[in-house]
C-alpha positions as CSV (number, residue, x, y, z in Angstrom):
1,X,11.3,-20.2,11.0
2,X,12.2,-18.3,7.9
3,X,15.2,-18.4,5.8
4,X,16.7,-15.8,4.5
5,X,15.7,-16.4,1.5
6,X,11.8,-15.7,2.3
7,X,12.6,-13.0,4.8
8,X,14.5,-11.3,1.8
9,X,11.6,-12.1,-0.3
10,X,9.0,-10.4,2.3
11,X,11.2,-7.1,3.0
12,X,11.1,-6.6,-1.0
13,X,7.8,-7.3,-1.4
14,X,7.2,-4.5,1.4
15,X,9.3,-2.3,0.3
16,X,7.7,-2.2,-3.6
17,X,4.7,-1.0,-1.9
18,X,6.1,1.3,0.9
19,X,8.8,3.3,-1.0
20,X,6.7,4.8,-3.4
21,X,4.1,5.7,-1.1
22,X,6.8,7.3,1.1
23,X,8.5,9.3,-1.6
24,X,5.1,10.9,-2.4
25,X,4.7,12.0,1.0
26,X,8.0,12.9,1.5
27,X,7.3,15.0,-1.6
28,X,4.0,16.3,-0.8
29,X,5.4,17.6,2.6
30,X,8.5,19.2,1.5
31,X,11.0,17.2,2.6
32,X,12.4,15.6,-0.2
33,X,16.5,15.7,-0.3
34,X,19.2,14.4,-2.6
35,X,18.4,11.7,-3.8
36,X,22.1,9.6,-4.1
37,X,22.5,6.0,-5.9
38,X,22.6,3.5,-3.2
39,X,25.1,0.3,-4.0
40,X,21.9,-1.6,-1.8
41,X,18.3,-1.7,-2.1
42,X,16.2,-0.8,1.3
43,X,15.3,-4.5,1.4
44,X,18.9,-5.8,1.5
45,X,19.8,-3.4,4.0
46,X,16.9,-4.0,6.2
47,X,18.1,-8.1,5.8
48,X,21.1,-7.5,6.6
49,X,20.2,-5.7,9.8
């Protein structure tokens, strides 16, 4: 079983690669909003859900 330690470690690792590629497409289609500060990183958020 994972800790949460390596599951945090995963979800980042993920997310380096999938937020950049979904900002482009987000871009490329037209659908790119506001973009706010966020006190949390998409990884910590997805870990803590």
């Amino acid at each position: 079983m994972f800790s949460l330690e390596e599951l945090f470690c995963s979800l980042d690792d993920f997310c380096q690669t999938f937020e950049p590629v979904w900002q482009h497409q987000l871009l490329s289609h037209g659908l790119q909003r506001r973009h706010r500060e966020r006190q949390l990183c998409l990884s910590e958020v997805m870990t803590i859900l």
